[in-house]
C-alpha positions in Angstrom: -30.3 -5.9 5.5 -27.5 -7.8 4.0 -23.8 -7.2 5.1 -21.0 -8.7 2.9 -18.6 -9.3 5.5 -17.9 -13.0 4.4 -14.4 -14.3 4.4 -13.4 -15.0 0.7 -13.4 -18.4 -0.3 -10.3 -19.8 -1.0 -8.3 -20.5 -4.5 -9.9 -24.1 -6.1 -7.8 -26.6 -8.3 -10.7 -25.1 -11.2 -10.1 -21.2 -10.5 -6.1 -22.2 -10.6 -6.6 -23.3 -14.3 -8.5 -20.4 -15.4 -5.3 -18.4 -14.2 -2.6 -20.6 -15.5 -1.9 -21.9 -19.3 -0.9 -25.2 -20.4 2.3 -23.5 -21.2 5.1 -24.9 -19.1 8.3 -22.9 -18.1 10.2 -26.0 -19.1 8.8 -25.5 -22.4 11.0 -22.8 -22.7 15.2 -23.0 -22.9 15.8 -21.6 -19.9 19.7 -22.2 -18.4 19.8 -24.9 -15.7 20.5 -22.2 -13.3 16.7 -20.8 -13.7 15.0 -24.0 -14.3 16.2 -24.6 -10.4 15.1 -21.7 -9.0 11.6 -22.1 -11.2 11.4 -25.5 -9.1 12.7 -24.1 -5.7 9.6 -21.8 -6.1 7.2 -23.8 -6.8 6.8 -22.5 -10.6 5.4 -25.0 -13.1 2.8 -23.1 -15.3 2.9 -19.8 -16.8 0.1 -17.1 -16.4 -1.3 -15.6 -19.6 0.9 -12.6 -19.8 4.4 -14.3 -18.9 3.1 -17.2 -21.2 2.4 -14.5 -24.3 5.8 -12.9 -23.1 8.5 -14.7 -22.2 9.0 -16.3 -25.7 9.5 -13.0 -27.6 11.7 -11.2 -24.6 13.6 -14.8 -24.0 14.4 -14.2 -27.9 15.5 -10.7 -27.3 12.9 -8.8 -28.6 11.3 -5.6 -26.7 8.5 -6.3 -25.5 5.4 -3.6 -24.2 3.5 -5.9 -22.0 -0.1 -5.0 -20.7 -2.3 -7.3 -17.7 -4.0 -6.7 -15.1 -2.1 -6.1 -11.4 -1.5 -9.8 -9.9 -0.5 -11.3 -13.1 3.4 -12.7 -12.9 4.7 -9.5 -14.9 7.2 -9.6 -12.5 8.5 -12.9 -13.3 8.0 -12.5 -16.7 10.7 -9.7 -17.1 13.0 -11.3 -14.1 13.4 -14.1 -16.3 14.1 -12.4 -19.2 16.8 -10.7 -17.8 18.8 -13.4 -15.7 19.0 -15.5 -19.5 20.4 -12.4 -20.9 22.6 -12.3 -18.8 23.2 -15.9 -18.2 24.1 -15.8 -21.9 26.7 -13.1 -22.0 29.9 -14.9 -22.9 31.9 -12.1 -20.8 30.2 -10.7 -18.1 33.7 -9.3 -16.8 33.4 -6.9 -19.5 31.4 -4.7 -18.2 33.6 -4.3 -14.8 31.4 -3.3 -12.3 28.5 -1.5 -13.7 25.0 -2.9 -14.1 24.3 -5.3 -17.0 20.6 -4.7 -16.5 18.0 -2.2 -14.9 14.8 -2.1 -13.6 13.2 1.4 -13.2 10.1 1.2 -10.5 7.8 4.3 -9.6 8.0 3.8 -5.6 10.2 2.3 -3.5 7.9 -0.9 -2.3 7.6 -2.2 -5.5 11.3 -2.1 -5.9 11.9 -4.0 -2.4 9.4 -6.4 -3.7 11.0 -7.2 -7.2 14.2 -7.5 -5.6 12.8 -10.2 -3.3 11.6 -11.2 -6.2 14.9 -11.5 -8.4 16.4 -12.5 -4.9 14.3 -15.7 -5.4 14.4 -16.7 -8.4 17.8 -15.9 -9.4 19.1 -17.7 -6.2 20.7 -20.6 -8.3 21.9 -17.9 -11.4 24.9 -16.3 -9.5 24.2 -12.8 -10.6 24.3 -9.8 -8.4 21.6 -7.6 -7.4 21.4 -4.0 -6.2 19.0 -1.6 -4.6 18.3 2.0 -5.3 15.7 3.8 -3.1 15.1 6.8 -1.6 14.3 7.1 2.3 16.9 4.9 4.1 20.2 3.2 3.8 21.9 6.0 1.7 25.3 5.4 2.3 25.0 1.2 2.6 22.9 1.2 -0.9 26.0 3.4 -2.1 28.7 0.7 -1.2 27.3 -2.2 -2.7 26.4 -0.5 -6.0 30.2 1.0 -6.2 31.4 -3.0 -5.2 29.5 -3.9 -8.5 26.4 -5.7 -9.1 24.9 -7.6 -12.5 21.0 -6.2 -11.8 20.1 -2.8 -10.4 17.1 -2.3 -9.3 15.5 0.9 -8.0 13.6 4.2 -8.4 14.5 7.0 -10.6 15.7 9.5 -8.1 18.2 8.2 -6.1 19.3 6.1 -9.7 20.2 9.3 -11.2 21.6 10.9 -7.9 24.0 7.6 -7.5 24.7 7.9 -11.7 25.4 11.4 -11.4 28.1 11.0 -8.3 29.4 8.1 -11.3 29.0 5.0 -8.7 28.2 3.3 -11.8 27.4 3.9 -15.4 25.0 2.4 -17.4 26.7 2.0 -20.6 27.2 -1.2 -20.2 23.1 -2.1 -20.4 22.1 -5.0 -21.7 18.5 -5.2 -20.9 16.3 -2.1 -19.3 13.1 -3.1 -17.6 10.2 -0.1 -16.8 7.8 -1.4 -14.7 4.3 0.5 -14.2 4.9 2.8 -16.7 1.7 4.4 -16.3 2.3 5.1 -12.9 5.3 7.0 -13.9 3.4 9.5 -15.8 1.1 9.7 -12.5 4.0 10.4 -10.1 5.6 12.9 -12.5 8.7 10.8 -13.3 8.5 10.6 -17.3 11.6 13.3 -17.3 13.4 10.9 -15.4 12.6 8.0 -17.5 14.1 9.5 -20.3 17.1 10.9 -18.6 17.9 7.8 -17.8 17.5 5.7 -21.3 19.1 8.5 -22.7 22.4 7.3 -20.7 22.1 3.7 -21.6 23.0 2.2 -25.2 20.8 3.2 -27.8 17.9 1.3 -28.4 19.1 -1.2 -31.3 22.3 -2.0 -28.9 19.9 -3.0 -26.2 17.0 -5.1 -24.5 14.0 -2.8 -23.3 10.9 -4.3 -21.9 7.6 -2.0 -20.6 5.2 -3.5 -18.4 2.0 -1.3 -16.8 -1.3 -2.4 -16.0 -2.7 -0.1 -18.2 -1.4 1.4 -21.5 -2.6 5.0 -22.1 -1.7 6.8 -25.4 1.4 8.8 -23.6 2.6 4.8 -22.5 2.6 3.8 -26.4 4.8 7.0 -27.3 7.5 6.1 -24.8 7.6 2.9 -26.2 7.5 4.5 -29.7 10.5 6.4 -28.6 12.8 4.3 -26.2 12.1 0.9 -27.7 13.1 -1.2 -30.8 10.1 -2.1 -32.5 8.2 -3.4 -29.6 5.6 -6.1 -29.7 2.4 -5.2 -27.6 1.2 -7.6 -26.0 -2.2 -7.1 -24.0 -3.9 -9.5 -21.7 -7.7 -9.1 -21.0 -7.3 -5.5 -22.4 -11.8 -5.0 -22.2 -11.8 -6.4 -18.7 -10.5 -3.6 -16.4 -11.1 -6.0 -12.7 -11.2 -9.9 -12.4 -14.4 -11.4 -11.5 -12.5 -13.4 -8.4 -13.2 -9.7 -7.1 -16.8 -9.3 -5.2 -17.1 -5.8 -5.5 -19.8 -4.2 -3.6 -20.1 -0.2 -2.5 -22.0 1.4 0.2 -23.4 4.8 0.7 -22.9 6.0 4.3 -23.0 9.5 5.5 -19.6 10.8 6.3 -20.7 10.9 10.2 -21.5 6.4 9.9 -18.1 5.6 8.1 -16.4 4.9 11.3 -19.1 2.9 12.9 -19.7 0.9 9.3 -16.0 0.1 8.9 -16.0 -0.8 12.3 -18.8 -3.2 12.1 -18.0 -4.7 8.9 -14.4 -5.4 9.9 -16.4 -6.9 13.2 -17.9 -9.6 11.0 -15.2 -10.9 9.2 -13.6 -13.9 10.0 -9.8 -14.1 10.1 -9.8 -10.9 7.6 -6.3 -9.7 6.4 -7.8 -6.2 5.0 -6.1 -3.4 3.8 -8.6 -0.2 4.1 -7.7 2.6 1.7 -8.0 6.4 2.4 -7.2 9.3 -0.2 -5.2 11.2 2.5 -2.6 11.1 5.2 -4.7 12.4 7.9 -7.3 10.5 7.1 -5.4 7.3 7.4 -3.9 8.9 10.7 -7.2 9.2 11.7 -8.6 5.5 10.8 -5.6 4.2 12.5 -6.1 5.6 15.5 -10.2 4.8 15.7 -9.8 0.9 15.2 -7.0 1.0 17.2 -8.7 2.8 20.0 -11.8 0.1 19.0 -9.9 -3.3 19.8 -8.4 -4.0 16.5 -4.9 -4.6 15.5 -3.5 -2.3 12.9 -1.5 0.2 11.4 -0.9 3.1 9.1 1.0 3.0 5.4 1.5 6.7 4.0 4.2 9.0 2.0 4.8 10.3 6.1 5.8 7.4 8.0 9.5 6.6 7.4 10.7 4.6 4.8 12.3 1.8 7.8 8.7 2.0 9.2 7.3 1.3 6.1 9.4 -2.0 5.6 8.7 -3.2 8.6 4.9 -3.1 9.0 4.8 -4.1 5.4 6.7 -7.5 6.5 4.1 -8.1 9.3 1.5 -7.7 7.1 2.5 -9.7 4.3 3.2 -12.5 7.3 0.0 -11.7 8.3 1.4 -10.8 12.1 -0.9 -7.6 11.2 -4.4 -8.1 10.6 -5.5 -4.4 8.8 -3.6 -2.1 7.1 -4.6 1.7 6.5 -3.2 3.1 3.6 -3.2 5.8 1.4 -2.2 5.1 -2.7 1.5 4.5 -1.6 0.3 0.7 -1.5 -1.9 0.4 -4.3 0.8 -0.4 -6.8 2.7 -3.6 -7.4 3.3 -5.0 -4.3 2.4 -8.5 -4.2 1.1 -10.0 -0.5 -0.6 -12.8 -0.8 -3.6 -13.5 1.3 -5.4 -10.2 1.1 -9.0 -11.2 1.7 -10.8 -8.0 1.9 -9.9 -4.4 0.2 -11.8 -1.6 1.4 -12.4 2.0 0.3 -12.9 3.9 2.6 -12.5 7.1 0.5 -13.5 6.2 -3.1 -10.2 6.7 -5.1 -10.6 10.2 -6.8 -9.2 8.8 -10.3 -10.9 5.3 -11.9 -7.3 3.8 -12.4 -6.7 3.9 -9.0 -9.6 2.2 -7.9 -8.6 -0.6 -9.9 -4.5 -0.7 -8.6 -6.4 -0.9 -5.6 -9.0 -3.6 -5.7 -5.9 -5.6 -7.3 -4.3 -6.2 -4.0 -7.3 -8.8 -3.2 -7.4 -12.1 -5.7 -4.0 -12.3 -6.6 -2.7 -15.0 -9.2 -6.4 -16.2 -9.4 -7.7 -16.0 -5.3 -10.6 -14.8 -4.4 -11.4 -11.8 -3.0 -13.9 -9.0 -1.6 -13.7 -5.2 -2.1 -16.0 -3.0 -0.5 -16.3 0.6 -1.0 -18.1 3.7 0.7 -19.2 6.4 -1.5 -19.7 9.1 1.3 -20.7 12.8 0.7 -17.6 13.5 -0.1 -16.4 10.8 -2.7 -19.3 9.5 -4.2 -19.2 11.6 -7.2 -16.5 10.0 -8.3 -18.2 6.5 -8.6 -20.2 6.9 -12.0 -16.0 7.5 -13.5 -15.1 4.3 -11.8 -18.0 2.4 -13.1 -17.6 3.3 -16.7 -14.1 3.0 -16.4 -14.5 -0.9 -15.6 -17.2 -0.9 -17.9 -20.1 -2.2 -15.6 -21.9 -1.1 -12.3 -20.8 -1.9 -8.7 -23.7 -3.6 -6.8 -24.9 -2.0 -3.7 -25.2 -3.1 -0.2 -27.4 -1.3 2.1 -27.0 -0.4 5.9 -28.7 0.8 9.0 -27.9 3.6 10.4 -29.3 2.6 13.8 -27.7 -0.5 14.1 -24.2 0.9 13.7 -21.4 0.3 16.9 -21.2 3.0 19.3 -17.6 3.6 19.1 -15.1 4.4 21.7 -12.7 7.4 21.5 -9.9 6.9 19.1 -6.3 6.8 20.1 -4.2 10.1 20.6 -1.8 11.0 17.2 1.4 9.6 18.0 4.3 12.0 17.4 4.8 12.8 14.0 7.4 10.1 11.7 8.0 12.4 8.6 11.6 12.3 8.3 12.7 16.0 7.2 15.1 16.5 4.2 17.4 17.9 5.7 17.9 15.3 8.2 18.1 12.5 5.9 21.5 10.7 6.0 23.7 11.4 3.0 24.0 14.7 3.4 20.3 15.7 2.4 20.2 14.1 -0.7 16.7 13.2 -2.3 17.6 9.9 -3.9 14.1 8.0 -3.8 12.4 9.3 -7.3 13.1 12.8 -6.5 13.9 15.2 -9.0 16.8 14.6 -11.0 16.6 14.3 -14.8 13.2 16.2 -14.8 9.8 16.6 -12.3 9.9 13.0 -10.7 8.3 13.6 -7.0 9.7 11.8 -4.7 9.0 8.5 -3.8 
């Protein structure tokens, strides 16, 4: 029997130039401003897709960007916007309404690109805003209506805050719509264009489309809301990275506990985020390695948006060894460190599985996933295998020699915060319906 529970090695000085070019961001002419923050960060070389990028959006041009989760799109688009800006000989102009957007489908990614643009825009002395649903209604209000240079946010509470006029965006320079398929996936594409259609039409602005994947309904938005966008894919064939050990399992539903158990058991120093398709069922994983000596906690739509911030913080400082999560963390958030992604309920779409497995080897690290195809999720393997175009390898276990587990924890209360109680008067403002059928996010 072989177990692959072995910590993933760690990132060499030859995997690091397999995932950086020889292009230079002081190759490009980037103000002073951004060349200091690039340096404060530690940014010398560009990635494929921000090298194949950044010279067509620094020159203005709309780009539709395709790579693989972990890439630097990100950066690629933060830069982009912060010379546009940089360049605008009267920012004043525009009083205090947004020069620039960025239109995320759930409200982690947004935190994370504007701890992002936070970074490295420190130097630029531009302004940046939030707009999420779940929290902080009132306080995201204020500073928006104060006035800020980048807005960044989700389409629901955007519109609800656009609607009230806290700000217009007429005065939009440069819109950014990050994982645009995952728009489409959460129902938003209404939204989308609800919101283009208040900014300046598409030959009077910037617009730049990044997603990890480009499905034929991703090309017609761009068709429609850009300006004769370049596409620009990176690795297009090659759905996962092979920095990713992916391996899959085929335990009864009964030995899933025990296996995860057992596996997590042998891994040394493992920062592992298991994945579930469900909210009870990440409930329920919580509460049996909790109740079996391990450190960790739960990441779902239920757990309040506060919650959420804060257990994502430990984890990403790695003060939390194991998260369980359902799908509202398989999309762009970027923690470094991840050693270890498990499914514990095979993703019931292929796409998925790859946003998830993407949360391991990021910016060229190495990584494991490991996946259980149970009774009631293996049918969905032979999609994901021909969706990354080659099969997983598989690891066999014995049944007999799984843990004898002790008695999970009791639920805790429940942390689903009610509409109605939400502050602002019951506003839905994180990617709820607004423009069209976004669900909330």
């Amino acid at each position: 029997m072989t177990e692959s529970t072995a910590a993933p090695q760690t990132l060499s000085a030859e995997d690091a130039e397999r995932v950086l070019t020889d292009v230079s961001f002081s190759s490009f002419d980037l103000p002073e401003a951004i060349t200091r923050s690039l340096a404060d960060a530690g940014f010398e070389r560009c990635t494929p897709i921000q090298a194949r990028t950044l010279p067509l959006a620094l020159d203005g041009r709309d780009v539709a960007g395709q790579a693989r989760t972990g890439t630097g799109k990100t950066a690629a688009f933060l830069l982009a916007i912060f010379k546009n800006l940089l360049a605008d000989p009267d920012p004043s102009a525009s009083g205090h309404h947004p020069r620039a957007v960025v239109i995320a489908p759930t409200r982690e990614l947004a935190i994370q690109i504007h701890k992002d643009a936070m970074q490295l825009g420190k130097h630029t002395g531009l302004s940046f805003g939030l707009s999420y649903g779940g929290v902080d209604y009132q306080k995201q209000r204020d500073i928006l209506a104060e006035g800020v240079d980048v807005l960044i946010g989700t389409p629901g509470r955007m519109i609800d805050f656009y609607k009230q006029r806290v700000f217009s965006l007429e005065k939009i320079r440069i819109a950014v719509l990050d994982e645009a398929d995952r728009m489409f996936d959460l129902g938003f594409i209404s939204d989308i264009r609800y919101l283009f259609r208040a900014m300046p039409p598409v030959d009077k602005r910037q617009c730049l489309m990044f997603s990890a994947t480009f499905p034929l309904k991703v090309t017609e938005l761009a068709y429609e809301h850009m300006n004769d966008a370049e596409t620009i894919r990176i690795d297009e064939d090659r759905k996962t990275t092979d920095r990713v050990r992916q391996v899959v399992y085929y335990p009864a539903n009964n030995e899933k506990p025990g296996l995860l158990v057992k596996l997590l058991r042998g891994m040394d120093d493992g920062h592992v985020i298991v994945f579930v398709n469900t909210r009870r069922a990440a409930d329920v994983v919580d509460r049996t390695l909790r109740g079996n000596g391990f450190e960790s906690a739960m990441l779902a739509g239920s757990v309040r948006q506060n919650k959420r911030q804060t257990l994502l913080k430990k984890f990403h400082d790695g003060a939390l060894p194991i998260l369980v999560a359902t799908d509202v963390a398989a999309r762009g958030l970027h923690i470094p460190g991840v050693s270890h992604v498990i499914n514990y309920d095979l993703p019931q779409d292929a796409a998925d599985y790859v946003h998830r497995i993407g949360r391991t080897a990021r910016l060229g690290a190495l990584g494991e996933a490991i996946s259980f195809a149970c009774e009631d999720y293996a049918f969905h393997l032979p999609e994901i295998e021909e969706y990354i175009g080659k099969p997983i390898p598989m690891e066999e276990h014995d049944a007999d020699d799984l843990p004898k587990l002790d008695r999970a924890l009791p639920p805790k209360a429940s942390s689903a915060t009610p509409d109605r109680r939400r502050k602002g008067g019951g506003r839905r403002g994180g990617g709820g319906r607004r423009g069209g059928g976004g669900r909330r996010s």
